[in-house]
C-alpha positions as CSV (number, residue, x, y, z in Angstrom):
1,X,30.1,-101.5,9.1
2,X,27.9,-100.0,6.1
3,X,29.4,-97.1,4.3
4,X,28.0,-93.3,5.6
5,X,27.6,-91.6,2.5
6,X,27.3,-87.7,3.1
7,X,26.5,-85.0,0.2
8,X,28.2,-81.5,1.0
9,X,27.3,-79.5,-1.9
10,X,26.9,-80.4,-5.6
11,X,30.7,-81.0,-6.1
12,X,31.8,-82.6,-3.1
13,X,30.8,-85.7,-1.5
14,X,32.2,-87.7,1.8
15,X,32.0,-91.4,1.9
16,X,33.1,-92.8,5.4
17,X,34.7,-96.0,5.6
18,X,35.2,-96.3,2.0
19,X,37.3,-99.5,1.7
20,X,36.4,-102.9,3.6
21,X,38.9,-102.6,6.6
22,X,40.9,-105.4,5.9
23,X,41.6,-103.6,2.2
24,X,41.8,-100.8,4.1
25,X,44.1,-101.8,6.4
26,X,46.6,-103.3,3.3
27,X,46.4,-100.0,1.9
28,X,47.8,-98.7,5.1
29,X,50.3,-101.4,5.8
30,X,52.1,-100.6,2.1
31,X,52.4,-96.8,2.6
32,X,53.6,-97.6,6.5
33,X,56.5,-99.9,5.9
34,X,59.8,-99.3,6.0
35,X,60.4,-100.2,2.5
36,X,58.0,-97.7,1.0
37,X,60.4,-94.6,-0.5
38,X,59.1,-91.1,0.3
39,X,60.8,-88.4,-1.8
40,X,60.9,-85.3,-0.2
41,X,58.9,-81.9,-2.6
42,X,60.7,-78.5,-1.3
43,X,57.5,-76.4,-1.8
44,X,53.8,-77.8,-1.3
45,X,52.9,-75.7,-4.1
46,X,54.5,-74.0,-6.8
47,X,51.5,-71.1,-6.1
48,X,52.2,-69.5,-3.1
49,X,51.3,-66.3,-3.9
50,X,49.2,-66.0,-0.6
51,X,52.0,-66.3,1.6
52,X,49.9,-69.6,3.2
53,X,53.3,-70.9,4.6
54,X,54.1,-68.9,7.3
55,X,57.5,-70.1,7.7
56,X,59.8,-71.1,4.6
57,X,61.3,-74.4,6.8
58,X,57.8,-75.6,6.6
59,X,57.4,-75.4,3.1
60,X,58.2,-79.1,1.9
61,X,56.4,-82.2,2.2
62,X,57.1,-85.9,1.1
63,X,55.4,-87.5,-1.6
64,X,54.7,-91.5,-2.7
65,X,54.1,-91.3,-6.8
66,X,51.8,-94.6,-7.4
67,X,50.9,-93.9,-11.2
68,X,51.1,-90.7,-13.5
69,X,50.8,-90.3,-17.4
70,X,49.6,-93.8,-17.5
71,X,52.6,-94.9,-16.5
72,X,53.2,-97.4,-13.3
73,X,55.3,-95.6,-10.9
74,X,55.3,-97.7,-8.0
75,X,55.8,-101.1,-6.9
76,X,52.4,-101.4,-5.1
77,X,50.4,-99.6,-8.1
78,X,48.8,-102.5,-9.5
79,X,47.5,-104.3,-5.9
80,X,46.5,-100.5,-5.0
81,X,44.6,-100.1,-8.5
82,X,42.9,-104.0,-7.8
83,X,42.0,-102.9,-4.3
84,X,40.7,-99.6,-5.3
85,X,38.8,-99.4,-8.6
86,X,35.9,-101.6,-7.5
87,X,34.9,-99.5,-5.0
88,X,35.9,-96.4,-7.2
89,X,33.4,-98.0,-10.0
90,X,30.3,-98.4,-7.3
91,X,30.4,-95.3,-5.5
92,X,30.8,-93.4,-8.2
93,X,27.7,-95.8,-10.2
94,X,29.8,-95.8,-13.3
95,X,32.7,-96.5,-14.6
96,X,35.2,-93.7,-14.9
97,X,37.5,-93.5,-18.6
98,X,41.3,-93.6,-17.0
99,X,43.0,-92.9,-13.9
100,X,46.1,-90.2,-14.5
101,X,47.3,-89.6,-11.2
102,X,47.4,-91.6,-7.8
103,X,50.2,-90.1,-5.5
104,X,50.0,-90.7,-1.7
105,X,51.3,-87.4,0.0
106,X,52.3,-87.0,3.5
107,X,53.0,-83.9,5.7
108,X,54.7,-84.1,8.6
109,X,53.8,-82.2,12.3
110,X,54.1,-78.2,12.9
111,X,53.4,-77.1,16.3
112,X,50.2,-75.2,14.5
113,X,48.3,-76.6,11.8
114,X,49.7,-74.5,8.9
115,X,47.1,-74.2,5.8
116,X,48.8,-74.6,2.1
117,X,48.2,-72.6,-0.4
118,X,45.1,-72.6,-2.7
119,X,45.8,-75.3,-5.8
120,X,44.1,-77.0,-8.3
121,X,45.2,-81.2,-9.4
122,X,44.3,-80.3,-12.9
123,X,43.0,-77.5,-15.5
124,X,41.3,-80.2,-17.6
125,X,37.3,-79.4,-17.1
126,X,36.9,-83.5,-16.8
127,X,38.7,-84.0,-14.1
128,X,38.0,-85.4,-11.0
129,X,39.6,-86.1,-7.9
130,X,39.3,-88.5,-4.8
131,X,41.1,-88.0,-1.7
132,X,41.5,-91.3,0.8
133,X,42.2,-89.8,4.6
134,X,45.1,-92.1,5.7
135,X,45.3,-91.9,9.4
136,X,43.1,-89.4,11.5
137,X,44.5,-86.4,13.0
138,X,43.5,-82.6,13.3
139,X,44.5,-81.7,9.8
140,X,41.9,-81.1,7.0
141,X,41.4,-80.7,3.1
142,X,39.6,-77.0,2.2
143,X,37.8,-76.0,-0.6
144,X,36.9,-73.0,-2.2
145,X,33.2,-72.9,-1.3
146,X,34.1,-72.6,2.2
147,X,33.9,-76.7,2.9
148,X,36.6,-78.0,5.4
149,X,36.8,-82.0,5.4
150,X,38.1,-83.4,8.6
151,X,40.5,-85.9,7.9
152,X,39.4,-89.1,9.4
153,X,41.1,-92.6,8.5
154,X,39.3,-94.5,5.5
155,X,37.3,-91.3,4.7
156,X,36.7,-90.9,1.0
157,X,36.3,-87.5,-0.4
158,X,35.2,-86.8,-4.0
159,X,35.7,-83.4,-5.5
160,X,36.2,-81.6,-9.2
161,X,39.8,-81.6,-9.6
162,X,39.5,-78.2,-11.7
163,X,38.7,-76.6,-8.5
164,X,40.8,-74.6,-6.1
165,X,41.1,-76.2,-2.9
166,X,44.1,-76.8,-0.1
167,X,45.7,-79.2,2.1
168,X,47.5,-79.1,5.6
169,X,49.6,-80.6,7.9
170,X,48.6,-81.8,11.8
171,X,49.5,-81.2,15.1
172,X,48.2,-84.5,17.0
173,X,50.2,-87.2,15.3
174,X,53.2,-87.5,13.2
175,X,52.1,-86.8,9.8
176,X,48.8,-85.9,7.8
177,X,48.6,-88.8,5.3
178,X,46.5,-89.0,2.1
179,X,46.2,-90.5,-1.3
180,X,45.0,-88.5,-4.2
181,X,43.3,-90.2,-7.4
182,X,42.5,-88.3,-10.3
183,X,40.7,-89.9,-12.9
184,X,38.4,-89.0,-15.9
């Protein structure tokens, strides 16, 4: 199936069936086994000042740190870098500098889909992020302009890290899973 390619405004853009689904399907097999350590964040953002979490026993979610500071942090890192910077390189029609973040984050079910606070991935003006939608469910990924992305399995969104955005959790399946890149 050919990749849908949809611009949302000049700092977001969707790209639908972003890996080839047996890649994709890897991807997903790594992050779904039983092997694969989650480590548990008590607060899905350090800025809360909005209140966003209605209730403090939601406030948590588990995390999967693939790479940060250049360092490997993962065993899966470097097949997850050789699956995933190809594609990275041809959608994005250049090559980008350095990766300095991939961490896979998953948020577990609320009987309402609770938004997270507003955050940003990085305060450096170059950097970017990409978001890969892990499983579909009713949860999404806001941004400050107003944009909500649905999050729909294999769906690649591309955004400017510097920016304020949010996450949330679902209410349809188990978790809400997704893997962040940021890169320069």
């Amino acid at each position: 199936m050919a990749n849908k390619k949809q611009k949302i405004t000049s700092d977001i853009c969707i790209v639908d069936n972003f890996l080839e689904e047996e890649l994709f399907k890897e991807v997903k097999e790594a992050f779904y086994h039983t092997d694969t350590s989650w480590h548990i964040c008590p607060n899905i953002s350090d800025n809360d000042s909005t209140n966003a979490i209605k209730n403090p026993l939601n406030n948590y979610y588990f995390t999967h740190l693939l790479y940060k500071d250049y360092e490997v942090a993962s065993s899966f890192t470097k097949r997850f870098m050789e699956i995933m910077i190809p594609p990275l390189n041809h959608k994005l029609g250049f090559k980008f500098n350095a990766i300095t973040r991939i961490k896979a984050n998953m948020y577990t079910r609320t009987e309402e889909v609770q938004i997270h606070p507003w955050h940003v991935d990085s305060n450096v003006k170059t950097q970017m992020g990409a978001l890969l939608m892990m499983n579909t469910c009713d949860g999404f990924t806001g941004f400050i302009d107003g944009t909500q992305v649905d999050t729909i399995e294999n769906r690649m969104v591309f955004f400017d890290a510097t920016e304020k955005h949010h996450s949330t959790n679902c209410t349809n399946d188990q978790f809400r899973m997704t893997v962040n890149i940021n890169y320069v």
